[in-house]
Each structure stands twice: as C-alpha cells, then as structure tokens.
N, C-alpha and C positions, 0 to 999 in steps of 0.2 A: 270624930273621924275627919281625917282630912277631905274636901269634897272634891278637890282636884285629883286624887289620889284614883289610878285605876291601874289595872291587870297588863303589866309591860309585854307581855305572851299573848294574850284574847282582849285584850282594850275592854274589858269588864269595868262596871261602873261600881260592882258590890263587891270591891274590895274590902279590907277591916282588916285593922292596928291588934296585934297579938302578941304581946311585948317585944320584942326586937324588930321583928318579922311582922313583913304585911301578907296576908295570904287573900287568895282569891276561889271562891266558892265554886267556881264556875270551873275552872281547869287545874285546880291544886295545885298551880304556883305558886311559890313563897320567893321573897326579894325584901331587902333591906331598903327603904327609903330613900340610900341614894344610889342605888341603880336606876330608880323610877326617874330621878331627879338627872342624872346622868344621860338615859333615854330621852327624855323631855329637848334637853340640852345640844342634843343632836340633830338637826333641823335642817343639814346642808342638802342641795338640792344636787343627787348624783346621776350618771348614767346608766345605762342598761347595765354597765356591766359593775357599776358600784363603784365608780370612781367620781371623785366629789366635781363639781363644777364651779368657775366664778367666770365672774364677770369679764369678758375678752376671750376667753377661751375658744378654740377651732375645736368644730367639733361635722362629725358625718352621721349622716341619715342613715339608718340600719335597715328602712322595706320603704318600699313604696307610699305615699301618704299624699290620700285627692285634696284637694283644695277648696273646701268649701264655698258653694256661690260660684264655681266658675268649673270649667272644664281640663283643667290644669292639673299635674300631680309631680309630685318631688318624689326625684326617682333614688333609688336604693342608692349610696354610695355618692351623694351629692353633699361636698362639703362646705359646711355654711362657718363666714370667719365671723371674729367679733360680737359674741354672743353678748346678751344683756339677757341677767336673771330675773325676775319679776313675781313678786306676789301674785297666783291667780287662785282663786275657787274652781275654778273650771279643769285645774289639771293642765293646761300649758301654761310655765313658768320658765320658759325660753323666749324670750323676744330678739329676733331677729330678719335680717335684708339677706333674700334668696335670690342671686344674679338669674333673670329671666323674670322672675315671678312678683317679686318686694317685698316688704315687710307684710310677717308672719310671725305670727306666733305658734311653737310647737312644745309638743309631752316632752320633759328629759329621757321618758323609758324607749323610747323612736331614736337616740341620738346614743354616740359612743362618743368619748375625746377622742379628736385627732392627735 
C-alpha cells in the first residue's frame, strides 16, 4: 500500500489498493490514484470566496479582525495592496503592510480579491 495514499473526501489514513480503485473504509469512497494525486497537486492558497491568490495581489478584509498584543483591529472592508504569500503552520499565509497598523500577517479565509 502506498503510505502516502489517503481518503481525498475524509483524509483517512486506511485507505487500500483494490485493483484499479482505491477505496476508503471509512466513508466508501473509491477514486482512481490520480485524482488523489491531482488533489495533492492543488495547493494554491485562495480566498473566502475560492479565488486563487499570488503574490502582489490587492485584496480586502471581509469582518473585523483584533490585532494581537495591542488594541487595534482591521476594520471590514479595508484594502490591503501587495500581498506576499508565505508558508505558515499557523494558518496566516498572507504577509502583508496595513496603512495605520504595519506589517501583518493574516488567514486567506478573512480576505476576498480585490
């Protein structure tokens, strides 16, 4: 069995190779190897509303969001230019300079393209 191989529906780890089809025990999904690979393949980091993002891109604040360590908050509808995408674990993969505030980092799911 392939070990990287899991459930593209429920992220199940106890997938299994059933001659064509991989199926998944957990939610009887079956998919062909390269839908999972396809899946995999897809990694672009989009906005709330599912539109893909890069680097440069204007993009606006969709609610209110406090500002950690300080008193401050980025109000609905504030548009921030020149984004820069970033690798995070943490879930903001938005790096950007917010005119009043500075540099910040934000969720994409908080952000729409401009």
């Amino acid at each position: 069995m392939d070990a990287e191989m899991t459930c593209p529906q429920c992220g199940s780890e106890n997938a299994y190779h059933d001659g064509s089809l991989w199926n998944c025990p957990d939610c009887a999904h079956e998919w062909t190897g390269t839908d999972a690979a396809t899946a995999a393949e897809d990694t672009a980091i989009r906005d709330a509303n599912g539109n893909v993002l890069a680097d440069g891109d204007s993009v606006i604040v969709i609610k209110d969001l406090k500002v950690k360590g300080s008193s401050l908050v980025v109000k609905g509808g504030t548009k921030v230019k020149s984004i820069r995408l970033v690798e995070a674990t943490d879930g903001h993969n938005i790096s950007c300079k917010i005119d009043g505030i500075g540099a910040m980092n934000l969720k994409s799911e908080f952000v729409r393209k401009a």
